[in-house]
C-alpha positions in Angstrom: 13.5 -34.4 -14.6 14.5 -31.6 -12.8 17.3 -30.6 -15.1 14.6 -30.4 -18.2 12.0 -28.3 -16.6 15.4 -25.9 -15.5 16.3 -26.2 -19.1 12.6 -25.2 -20.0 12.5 -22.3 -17.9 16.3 -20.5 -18.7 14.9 -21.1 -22.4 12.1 -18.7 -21.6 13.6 -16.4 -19.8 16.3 -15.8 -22.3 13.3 -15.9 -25.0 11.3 -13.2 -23.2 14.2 -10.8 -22.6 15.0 -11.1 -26.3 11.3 -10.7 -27.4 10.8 -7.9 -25.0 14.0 -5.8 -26.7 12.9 -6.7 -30.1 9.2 -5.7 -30.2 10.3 -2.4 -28.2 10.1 -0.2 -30.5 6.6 -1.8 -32.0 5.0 -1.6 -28.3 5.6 2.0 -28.1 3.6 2.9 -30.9 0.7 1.2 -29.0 -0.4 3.8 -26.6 -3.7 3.3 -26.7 -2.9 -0.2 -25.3 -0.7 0.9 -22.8 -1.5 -1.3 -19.7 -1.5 -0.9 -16.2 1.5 -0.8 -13.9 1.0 -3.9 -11.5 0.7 -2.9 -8.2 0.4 -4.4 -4.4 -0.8 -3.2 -1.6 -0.6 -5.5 1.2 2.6 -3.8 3.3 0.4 -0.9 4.3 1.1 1.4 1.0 0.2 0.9 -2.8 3.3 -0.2 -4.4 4.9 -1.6 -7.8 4.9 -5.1 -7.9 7.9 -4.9 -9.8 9.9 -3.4 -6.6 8.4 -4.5 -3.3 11.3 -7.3 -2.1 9.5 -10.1 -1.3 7.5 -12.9 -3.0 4.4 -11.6 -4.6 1.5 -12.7 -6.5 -1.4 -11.0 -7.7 -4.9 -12.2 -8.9 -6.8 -9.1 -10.9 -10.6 -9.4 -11.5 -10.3 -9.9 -15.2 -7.8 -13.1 -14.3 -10.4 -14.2 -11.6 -13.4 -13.4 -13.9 -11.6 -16.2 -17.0 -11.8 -19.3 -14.3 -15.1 -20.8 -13.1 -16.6 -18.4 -11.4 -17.7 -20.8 -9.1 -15.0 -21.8 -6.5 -11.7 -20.4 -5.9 -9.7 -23.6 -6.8 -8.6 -23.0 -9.7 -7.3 -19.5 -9.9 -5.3 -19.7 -6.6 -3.7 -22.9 -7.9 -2.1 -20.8 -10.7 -0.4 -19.4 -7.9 3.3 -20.7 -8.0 4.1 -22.0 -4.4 -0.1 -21.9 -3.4 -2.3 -25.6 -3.2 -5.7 -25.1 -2.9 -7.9 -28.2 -2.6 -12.0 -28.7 -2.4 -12.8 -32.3 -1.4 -16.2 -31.9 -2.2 -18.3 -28.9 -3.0 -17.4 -26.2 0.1 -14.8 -28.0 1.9 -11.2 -25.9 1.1 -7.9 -26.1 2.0 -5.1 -23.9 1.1 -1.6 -24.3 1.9 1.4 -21.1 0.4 4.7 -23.2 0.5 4.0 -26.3 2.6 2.0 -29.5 3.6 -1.7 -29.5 3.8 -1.0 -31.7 7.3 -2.2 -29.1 9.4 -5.7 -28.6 7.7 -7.2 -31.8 7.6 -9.9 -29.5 6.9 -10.5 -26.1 6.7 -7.3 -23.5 6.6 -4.8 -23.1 8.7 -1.1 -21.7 9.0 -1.8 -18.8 6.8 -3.2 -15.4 8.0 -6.2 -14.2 5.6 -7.4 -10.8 5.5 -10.3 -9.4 4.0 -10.3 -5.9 3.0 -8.1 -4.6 5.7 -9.7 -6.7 8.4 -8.4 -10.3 9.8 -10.5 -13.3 8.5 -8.4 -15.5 10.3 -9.6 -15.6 14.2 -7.2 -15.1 16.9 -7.3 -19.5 17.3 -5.5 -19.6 14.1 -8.6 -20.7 11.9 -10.3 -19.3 8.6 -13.7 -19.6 7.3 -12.7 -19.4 4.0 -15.5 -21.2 2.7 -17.9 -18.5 4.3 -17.4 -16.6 0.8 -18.9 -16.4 -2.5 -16.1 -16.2 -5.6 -18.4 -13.4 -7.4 -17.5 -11.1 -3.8 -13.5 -11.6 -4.1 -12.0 -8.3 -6.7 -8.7 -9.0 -6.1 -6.5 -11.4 -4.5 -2.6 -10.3 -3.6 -0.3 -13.5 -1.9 2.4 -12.6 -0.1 4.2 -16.3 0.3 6.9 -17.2 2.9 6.2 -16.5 7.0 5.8 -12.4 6.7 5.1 -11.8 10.7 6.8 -8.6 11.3 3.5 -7.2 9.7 0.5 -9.9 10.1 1.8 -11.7 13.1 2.3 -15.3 13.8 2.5 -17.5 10.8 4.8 -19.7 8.5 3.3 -20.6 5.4 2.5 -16.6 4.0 -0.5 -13.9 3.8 -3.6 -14.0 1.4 -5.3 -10.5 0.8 -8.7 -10.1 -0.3 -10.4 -7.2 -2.0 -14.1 -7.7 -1.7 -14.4 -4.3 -3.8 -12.7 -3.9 -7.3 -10.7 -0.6 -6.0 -10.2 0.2 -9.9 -14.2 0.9 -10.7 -15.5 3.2 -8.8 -18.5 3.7 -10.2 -22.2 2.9 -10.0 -23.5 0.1 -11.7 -26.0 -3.1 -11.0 -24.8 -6.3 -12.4 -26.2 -9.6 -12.0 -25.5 -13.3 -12.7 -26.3 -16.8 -13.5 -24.7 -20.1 -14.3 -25.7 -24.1 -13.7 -23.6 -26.7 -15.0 -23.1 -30.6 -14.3 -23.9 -32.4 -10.7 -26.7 -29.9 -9.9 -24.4 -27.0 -10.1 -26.6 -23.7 -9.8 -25.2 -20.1 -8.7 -26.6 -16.7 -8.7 -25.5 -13.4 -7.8 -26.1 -9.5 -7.6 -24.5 -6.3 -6.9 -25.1 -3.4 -6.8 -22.4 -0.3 -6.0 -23.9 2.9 -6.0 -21.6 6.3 -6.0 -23.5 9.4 -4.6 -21.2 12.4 -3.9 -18.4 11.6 -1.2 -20.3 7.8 -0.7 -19.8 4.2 -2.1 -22.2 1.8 -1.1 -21.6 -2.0 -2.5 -24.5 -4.7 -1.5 -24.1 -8.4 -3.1 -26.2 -10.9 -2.5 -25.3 -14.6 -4.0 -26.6 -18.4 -3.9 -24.9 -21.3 -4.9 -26.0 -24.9 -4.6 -24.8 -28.2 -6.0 -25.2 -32.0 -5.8 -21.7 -33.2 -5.8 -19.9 -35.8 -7.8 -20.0 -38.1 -5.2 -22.7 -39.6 -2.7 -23.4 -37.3 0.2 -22.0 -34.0 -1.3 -25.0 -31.4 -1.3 -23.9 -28.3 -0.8 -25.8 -25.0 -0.5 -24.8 -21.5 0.7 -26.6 -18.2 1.0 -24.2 -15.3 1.0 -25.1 -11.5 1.9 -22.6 -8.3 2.4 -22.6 -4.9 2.4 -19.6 -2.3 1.5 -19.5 1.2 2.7 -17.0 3.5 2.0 -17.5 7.4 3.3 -15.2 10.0 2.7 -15.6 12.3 6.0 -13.4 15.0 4.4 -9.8 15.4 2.7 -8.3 13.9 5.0 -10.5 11.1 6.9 -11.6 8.0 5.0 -14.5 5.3 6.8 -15.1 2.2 5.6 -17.8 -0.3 6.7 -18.0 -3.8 5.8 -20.3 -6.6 7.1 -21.2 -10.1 5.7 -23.6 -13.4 6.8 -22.9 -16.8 5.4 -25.1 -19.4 5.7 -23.4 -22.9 4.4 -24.5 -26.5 4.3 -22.2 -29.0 3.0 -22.2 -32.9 3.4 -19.1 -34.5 3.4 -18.5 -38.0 1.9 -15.3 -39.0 3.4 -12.2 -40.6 2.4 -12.3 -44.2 0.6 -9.3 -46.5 0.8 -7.8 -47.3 -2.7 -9.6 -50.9 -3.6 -13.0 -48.6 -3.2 -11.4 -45.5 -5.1 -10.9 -48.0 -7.8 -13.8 -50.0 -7.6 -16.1 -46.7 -7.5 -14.6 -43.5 -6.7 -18.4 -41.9 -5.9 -19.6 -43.9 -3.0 -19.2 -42.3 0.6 -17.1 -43.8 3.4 -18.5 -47.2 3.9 -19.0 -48.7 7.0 -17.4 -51.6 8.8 -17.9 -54.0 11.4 -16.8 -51.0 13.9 -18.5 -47.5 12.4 -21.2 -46.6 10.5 -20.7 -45.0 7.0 -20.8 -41.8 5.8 -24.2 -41.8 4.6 -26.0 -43.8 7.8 -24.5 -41.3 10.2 -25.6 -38.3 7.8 -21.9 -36.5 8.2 -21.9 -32.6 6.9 -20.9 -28.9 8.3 -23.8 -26.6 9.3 -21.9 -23.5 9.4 -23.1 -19.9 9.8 -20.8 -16.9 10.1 -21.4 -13.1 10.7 -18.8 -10.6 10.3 -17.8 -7.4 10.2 -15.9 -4.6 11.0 -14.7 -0.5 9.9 -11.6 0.9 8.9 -10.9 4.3 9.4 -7.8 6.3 7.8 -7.1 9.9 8.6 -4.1 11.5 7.6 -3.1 13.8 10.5 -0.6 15.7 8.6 1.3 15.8 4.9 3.9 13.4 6.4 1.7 11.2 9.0 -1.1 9.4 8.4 -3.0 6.7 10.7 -5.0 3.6 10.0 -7.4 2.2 12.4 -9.5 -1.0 12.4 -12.3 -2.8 14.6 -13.7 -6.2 14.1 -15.7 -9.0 15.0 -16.9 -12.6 14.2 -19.9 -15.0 15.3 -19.6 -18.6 14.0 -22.1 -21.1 14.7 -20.4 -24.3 13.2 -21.7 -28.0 13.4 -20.6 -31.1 12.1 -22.1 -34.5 12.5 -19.3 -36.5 11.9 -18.9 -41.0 12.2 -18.1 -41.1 16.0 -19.8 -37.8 17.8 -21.4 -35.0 17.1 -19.7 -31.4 17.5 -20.9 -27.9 18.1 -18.8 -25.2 17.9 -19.4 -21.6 19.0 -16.7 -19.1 18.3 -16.6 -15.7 19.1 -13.9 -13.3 18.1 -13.3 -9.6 18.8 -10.2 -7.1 17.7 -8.3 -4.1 16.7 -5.7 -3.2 14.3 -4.0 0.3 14.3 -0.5 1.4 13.0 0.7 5.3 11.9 2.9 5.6 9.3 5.4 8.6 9.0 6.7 9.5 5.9 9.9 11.6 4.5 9.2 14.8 2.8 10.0 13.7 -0.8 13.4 14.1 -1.5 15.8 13.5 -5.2 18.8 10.8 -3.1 16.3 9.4 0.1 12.6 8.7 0.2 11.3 6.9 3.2 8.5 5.8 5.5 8.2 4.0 9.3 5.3 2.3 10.8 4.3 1.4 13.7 1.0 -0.5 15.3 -0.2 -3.3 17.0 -3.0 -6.1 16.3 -4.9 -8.0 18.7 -7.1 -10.3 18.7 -9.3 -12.7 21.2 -11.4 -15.7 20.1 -13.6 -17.4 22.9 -15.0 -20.5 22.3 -17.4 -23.4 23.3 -16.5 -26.8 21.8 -19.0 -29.5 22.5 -19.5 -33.4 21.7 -22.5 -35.2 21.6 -23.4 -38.4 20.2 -24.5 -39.1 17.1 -27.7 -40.9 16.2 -27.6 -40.8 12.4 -27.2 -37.3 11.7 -29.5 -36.2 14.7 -27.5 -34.8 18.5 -27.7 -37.2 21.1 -26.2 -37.6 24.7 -23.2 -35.2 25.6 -19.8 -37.0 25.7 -17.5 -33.4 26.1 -18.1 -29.6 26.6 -15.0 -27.6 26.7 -14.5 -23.5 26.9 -11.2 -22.3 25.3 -9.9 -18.6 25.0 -7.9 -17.7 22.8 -5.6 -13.9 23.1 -3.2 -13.1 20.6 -1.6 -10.1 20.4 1.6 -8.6 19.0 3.3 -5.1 17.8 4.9 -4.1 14.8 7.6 -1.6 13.4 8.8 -0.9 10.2 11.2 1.1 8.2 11.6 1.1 4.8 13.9 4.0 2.1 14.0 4.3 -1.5 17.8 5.3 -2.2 18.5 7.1 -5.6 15.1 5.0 -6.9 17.2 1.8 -7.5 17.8 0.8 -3.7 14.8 -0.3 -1.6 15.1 -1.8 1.6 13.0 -2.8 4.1 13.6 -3.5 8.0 10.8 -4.8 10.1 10.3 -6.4 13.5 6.9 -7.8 15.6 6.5 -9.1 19.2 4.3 -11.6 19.7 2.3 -12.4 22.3 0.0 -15.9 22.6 -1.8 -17.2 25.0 -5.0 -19.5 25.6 -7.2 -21.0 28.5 -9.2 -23.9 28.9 -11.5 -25.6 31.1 -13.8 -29.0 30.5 -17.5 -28.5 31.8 -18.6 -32.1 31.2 -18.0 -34.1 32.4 -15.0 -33.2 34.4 -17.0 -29.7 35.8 -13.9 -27.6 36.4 -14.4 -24.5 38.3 -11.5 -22.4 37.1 -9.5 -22.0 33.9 -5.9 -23.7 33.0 -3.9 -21.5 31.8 -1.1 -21.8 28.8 1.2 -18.9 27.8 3.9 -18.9 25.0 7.3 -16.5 25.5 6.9 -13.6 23.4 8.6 -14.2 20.3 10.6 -11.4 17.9 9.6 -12.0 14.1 11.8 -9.8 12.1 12.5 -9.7 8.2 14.9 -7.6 6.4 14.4 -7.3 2.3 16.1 -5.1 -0.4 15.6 -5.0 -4.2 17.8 -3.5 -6.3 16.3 -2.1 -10.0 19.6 -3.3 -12.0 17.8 -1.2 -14.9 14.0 0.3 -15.4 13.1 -2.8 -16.2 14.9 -5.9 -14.8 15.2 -5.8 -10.4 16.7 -8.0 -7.6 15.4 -9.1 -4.8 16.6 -11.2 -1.5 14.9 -11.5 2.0 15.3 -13.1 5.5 12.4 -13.5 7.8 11.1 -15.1 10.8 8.5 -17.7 10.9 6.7 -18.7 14.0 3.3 -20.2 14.2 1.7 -21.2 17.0 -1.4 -24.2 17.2 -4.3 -23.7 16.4 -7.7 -24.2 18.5 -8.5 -26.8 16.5 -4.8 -28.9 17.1 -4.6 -27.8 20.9 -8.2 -29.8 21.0 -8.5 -31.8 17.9 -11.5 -34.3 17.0 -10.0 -37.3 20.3 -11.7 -34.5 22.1 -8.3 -34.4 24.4 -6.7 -30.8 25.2 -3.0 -31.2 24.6 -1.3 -28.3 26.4 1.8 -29.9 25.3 1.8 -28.5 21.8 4.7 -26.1 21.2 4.8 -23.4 18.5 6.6 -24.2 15.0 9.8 -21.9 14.0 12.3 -21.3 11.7 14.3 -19.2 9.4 13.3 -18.3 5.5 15.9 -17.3 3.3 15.1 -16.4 -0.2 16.2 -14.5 -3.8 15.3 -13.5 -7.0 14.2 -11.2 -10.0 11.9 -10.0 -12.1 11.6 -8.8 -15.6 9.1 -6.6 -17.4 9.1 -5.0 -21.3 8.5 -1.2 -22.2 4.5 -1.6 -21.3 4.3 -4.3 -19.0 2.6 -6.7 -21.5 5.3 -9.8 -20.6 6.0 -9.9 -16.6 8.5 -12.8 -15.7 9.0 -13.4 -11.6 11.2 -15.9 -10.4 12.6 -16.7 -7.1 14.4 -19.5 -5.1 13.9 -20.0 -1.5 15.4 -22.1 1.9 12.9 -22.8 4.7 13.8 -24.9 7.7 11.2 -25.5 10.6 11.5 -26.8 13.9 9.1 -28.6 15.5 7.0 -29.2 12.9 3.4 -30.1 13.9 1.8 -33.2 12.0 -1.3 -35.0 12.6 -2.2 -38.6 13.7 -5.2 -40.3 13.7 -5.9 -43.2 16.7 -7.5 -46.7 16.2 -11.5 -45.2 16.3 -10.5 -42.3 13.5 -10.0 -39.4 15.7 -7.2 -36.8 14.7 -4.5 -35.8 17.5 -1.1 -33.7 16.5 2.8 -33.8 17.5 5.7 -32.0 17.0 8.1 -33.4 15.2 11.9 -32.6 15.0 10.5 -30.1 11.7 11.2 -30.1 7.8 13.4 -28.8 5.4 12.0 -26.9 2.3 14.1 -25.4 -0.5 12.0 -24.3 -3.7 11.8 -22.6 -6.8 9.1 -20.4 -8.3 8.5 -19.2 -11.8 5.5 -16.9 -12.7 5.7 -15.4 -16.3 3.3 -13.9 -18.4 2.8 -12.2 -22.1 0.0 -10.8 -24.6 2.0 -12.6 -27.1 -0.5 -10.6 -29.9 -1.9 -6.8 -29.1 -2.7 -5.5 -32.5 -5.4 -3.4 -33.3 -9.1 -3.8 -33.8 -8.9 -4.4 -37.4 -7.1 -7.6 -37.2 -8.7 -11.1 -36.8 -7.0 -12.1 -33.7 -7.4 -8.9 -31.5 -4.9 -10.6 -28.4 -3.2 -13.6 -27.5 -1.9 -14.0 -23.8 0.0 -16.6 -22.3 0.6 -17.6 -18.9 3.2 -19.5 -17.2 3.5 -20.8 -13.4 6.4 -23.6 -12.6 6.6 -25.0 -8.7 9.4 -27.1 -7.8 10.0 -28.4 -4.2 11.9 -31.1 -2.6 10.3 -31.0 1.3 11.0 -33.6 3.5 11.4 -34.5 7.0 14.2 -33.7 9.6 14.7 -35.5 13.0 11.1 -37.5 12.8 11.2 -40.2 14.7 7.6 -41.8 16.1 6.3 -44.9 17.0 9.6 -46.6 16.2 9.6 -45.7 13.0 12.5 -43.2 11.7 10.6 -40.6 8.9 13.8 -38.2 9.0 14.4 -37.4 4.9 10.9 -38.6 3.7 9.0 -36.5 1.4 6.8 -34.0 3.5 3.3 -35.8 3.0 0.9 -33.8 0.8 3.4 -32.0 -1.0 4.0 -32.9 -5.2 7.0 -31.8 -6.0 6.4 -30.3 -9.1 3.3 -28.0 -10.2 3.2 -26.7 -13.9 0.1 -24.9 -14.6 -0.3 -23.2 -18.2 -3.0 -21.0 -19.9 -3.4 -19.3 -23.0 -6.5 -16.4 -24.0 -7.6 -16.0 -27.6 -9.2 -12.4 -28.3 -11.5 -12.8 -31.2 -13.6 -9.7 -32.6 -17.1 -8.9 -31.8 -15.7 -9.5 -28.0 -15.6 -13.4 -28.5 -13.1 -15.0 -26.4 -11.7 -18.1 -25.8 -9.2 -19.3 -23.0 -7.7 -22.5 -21.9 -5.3 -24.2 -18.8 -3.4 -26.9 -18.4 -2.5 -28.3 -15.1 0.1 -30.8 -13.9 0.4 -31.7 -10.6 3.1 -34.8 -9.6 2.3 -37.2 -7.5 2.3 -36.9 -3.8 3.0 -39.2 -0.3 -0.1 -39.7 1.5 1.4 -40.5 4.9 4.6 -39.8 6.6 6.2 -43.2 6.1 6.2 -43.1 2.1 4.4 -46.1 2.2 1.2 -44.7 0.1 1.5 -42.4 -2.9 -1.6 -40.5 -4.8 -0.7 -40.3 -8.7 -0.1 -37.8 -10.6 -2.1 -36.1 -12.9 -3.4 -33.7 -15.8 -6.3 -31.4 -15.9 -7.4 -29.4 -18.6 -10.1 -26.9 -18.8 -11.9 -24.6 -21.5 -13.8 -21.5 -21.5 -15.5 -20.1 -24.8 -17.4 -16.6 -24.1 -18.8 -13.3 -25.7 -19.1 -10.0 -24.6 -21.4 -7.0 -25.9 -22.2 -3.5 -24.8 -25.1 -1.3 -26.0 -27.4 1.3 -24.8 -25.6 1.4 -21.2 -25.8 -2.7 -21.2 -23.2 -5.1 -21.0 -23.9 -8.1 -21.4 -21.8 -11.6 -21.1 -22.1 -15.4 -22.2 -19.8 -18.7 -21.7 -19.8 -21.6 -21.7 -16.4 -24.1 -19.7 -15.7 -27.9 -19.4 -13.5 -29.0 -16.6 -11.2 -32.2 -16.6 -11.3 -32.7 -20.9 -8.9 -35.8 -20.3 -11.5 -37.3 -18.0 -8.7 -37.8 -15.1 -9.1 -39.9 -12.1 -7.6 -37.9 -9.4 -8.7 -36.8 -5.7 -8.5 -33.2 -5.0 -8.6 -33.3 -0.9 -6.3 -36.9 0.2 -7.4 -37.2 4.0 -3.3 -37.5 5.1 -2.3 -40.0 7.4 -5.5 -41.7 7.1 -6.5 -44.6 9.5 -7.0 -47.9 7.8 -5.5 -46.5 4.8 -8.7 -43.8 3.8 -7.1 -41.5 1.8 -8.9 -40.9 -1.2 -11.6 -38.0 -2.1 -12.4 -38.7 -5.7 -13.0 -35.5 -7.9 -15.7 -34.5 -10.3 -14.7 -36.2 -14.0 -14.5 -34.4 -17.1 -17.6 -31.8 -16.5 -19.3 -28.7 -18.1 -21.0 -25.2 -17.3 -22.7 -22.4 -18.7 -24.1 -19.0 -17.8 -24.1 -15.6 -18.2 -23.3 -12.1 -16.7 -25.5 -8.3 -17.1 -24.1 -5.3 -16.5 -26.1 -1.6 -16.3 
């Protein structure tokens, strides 16, 4: 198998370099289409994408915009290397090059920033869920462990643009769309440019009943965007955000219910309740916010300053207690950055900064009388530093040569202390060595259009509040830090005019340590290490407007979009509870993604775009003993587009899942008793619209 989808992909790139040489001279004469260089900016300067040595991916707001523009899902899993899974309405996951075994729920073992500022709090979590889709502009991944920049992690680095940084001016636009199993979202915005201000305000509501029984959801979203230029050379942004969400969750089924019917809840047993006696959901309400001020002292030095903070008020009745969470989080990010005076042979730049971060919070378990708090069972405090400081060189030699040298020290530490029903006085401390993350890239442009890259970096990722005191309500101190080494190559490929962009890249990831979950005999979740995993991959990312003619023709553009993942994870030195996992798959992992999209440009602004997705099938435990199938989604979305008298004004319509697939989009991993399954939505449909002034 693998040797055909290899064959597949030398096929294409040997077809696009051909088609991009032969339609050069064609291409050129389209000026008027000329489009945009891609460009990153997540390592602290805007950038080519086509040069920056290291593996990235980025998500524009038209590419965002041509998915439902109701959960992130799909777009991020177009991602080659990302998995991003919704269990039921609200409830993501995301993993970038590895096992969803960490984030039984929620995200975890990937740093998340939001314009600038650290979604993820110091404990290693991220509200991810806290957002609306219609808020995100821009999305740049930066996959393999990048800590000599963001600090502790080893999956990779998701960037999000809350404000499209390419319109900058004023405009109200507003939106609506409903579609099958209660669906309903709205949304406004309004950015309004007034001299040397830009002040963004969105408000958004989204609701839905869910496939399955117990899935409501409902969230209420509000943020504002302020961006003030103090004078040539100071820049102030503000940003603030509440998020109000409501989600039930159903729970995992075992595969005799999955079959019989894939929508009921958990059920109960002789033991527990079910799902739907015990009323089992997350209350969750977030406020955040934070400015980001850049001043550039001089021509050559320049420095970026940030401040932050969170509140989250989380709750979660769940089948054997009843949690409350509250988690505060408080922090600052500054680095300078020094830059060469331009020169023909040598252009370069350094940076150096520091980020820290402290979360404290108050984890409590009651019990649970069918959805309402009862008697207190545990009430813990843990507080949660992290720290580290980063430097970084990187020179442009002759325009061909870039290389990159950067190195963070990180710093960890938390303390804990139970208040029922122990009553501890003081706190217990627990302190990780400082670890050194380094990572040194180059990329070398072999001609204008065709570059090289290769890397080495550090990963290190420490556990998470939510592992060093899962759901068995038991602190585990014990819990060391994963590590390891990735090693990685690769190239990329554009045309003339950047209408075909191929990136491709293979990679070598060993961990140590590896942390896993368990459940015990009641359901609870508890983690280990493990002796770790090995993870070689390849990537593939390729796209091309197969068609740009011009307006007088019939079909006006015709893009396709390619994005191959191929993995073969598995287990190293994992022996537990006398059973030997050492070379089974890595649970959660398929080992092949192939997702696939073409959009049709019709005149009079009519549209049409479609995706395939194929996803392999997957182990559901660590023994290899349970596998979920694989499957084939495919989804449709038909739309027009017209402008008049300062208007513009949009319609679609989308189906999701034609081919009807059973599937679950969320397996609960490692599941006790064999619960595994979260059945997703079947073949399903939507419809709205979108006004622009």
């Amino acid at each position: 198998m693998a040797k055909i989808y290899l064959l597949f992909i030398s096929v294409i790139v040997f077809g696009a370099n051909c088609f991009a040489q032969n339609r050069q001279d064609t291409t050129q004469k389209d000026t008027a289409r000329h489009l945009k260089p891609l460009t990153v900016t997540g390592y602290l300067i805007e950038q080519p994408v086509l040069a920056v040595p290291a593996s990235v991916s980025v998500l524009s707001p038209a590419q965002i915009k041509l998915e439902p523009e109701n959960s992130l899902v799909s777009v991020m899993n177009t991602v080659p290397g990302v998995r991003m899974e919704e269990r039921s309405p609200g409830s993501y996951r995301l993993s970038i090059r590895g096992s969803l075994l960490r984030s039984p729920f929620g995200v975890r073992d990937v740093k998340i920033y939001y314009d600038d500022i650290p979604l993820t709090d110091a404990g290693g979590n991220t509200y991810l869920n806290a957002i609306d889709i219609n808020t995100v502009q821009g999305i740049e991944v930066l996959k393999g462990p990048d800590g000599s920049l963001f600090g502790a992690n080893s999956g990779g680095v998701v960037l999000i643009s809350p404000v499209n940084r390419y319109n900058d001016s004023s405009y109200l636009s507003a939106g609506l769309n409903g579609g099958s199993y209660g669906l309903f979202h709205e949304y406004a915005n309004l950015q309004n440019r007034s001299g040397n201000n830009q002040l963004n305000i969105t408000e958004a509501y989204q609701a839905a009943a869910g496939y399955r029984q117990n899935s409501n959801m409902y969230r209420a979203f509000f943020q504002a965007d302020d961006r003030v230029t103090l004078s040539a050379k100071d820049k102030l942004k503000i940003l603030g955000f509440y998020s109000d969400l409501d989600y039930e969750t159903p729970g995992g089924l075992t595969l005799s219910q999955y079959q019989q019917n894939p929508q009921w809840a958990r059920l109960p047993t002789k033991a527990f309740p079910g799902a739907l006696q015990q009323h089992i959901g997350i209350i969750q309400k977030m406020t955040y916010g934070g400015a980001v001020n850049e001043w550039r002292i001089s021509d050559q030095l320049r420095n970026v300053t940030s401040v932050f903070g969170s509140y989250v008020n989380f709750a979660n009745p769940f089948i054997t207690d009843y949690e409350n969470r509250y988690e505060g989080t408080y922090g600052l990010r500054s680095y300078f950055e020094l830059s060469g005076r331009p020169a023909t042979t040598l252009n370069w730049k350094a940076n150096l900064g520091l980020e820290w971060q402290q979360t404290n919070s108050d984890i409590n378990n009651y019990g649970n009388r069918a959805g309402v708090r009862d008697t207190a069972q545990t009430l813990d405090k843990i507080n949660t530093n992290q720290h580290f400081i980063f430097a970084r060189y990187l020179a442009d030699i002759d325009k061909r040569l870039h290389i990159e040298a950067a190195l963070s020290l990180n710093f960890y530490d938390y303390k804990f202390k139970n208040l029922f029903p122990n009553e501890e006085a003081n706190f217990t401390n627990r302190s990780f060595n400082p670890q050194l993350m380094p990572r040194l890239a180059l990329s070398y442009q072999i001609t204008n259009d065709f570059i090289w890259r290769a890397s080495v970096s550090r990963g290190y990722s420490t556990p998470t509040t939510a592992e060093i005191r899962p759901t068995d309500h038991a602190i585990n101190p014990n819990l060391q830090a994963e590590d390891g080494i990735n090693y990685e190559t690769g190239f990329r490929l554009r045309n003339s005019d950047e209408s075909m962009f191929l990136d491709a890249s293979v990679f070598y990831y060993h961990i140590n340590n590896a942390i896993v979950p368990q459940e015990d005999v009641n359901g609870a979740t508890y983690y280990i290490n493990v002796g770790g995993t090995n993870q070689p991959g390849f990537e593939l990312n390729f796209t091309d407007w197969l068609i740009r003619r011009n307006s007088t023709d019939f079909v006006r553009g015709l893009q396709f979009n390619l994005s191959v993942t191929l993995d073969k994870f598995t287990f190293s030195d994992y022996q537990e509870n006398g059973g030997n996992y050492s070379g089974n798959k890595l649970t959660g992992v398929p080992e092949q993604v192939i997702v696939g999209s073409l959009q049709l440009r019709l005149p009079a602004n009519f549209y049409i775009f479609g995706q395939y997705n194929y996803t392999a099938r997957l182990p559901l435990n660590d023994a290899n003993t349970a596998f979920a199938p694989s499957y084939n989604l495919v989804e449709a979305k038909a739309g027009w587009e017209h402008q008049f008298r300062g208007m513009r004004l949009g319609i679609y319509v989308g189906a999701d899942n034609l081919l009807n697939q059973k599937y679950s989009l969320g397996d609960d991993l490692n599941a006790i008793g064999g619960r595994y399954y979260n059945a997703a939505a079947p073949r399903n449909y939507y419809a709205g619209l979108n006004v622009t002034f």
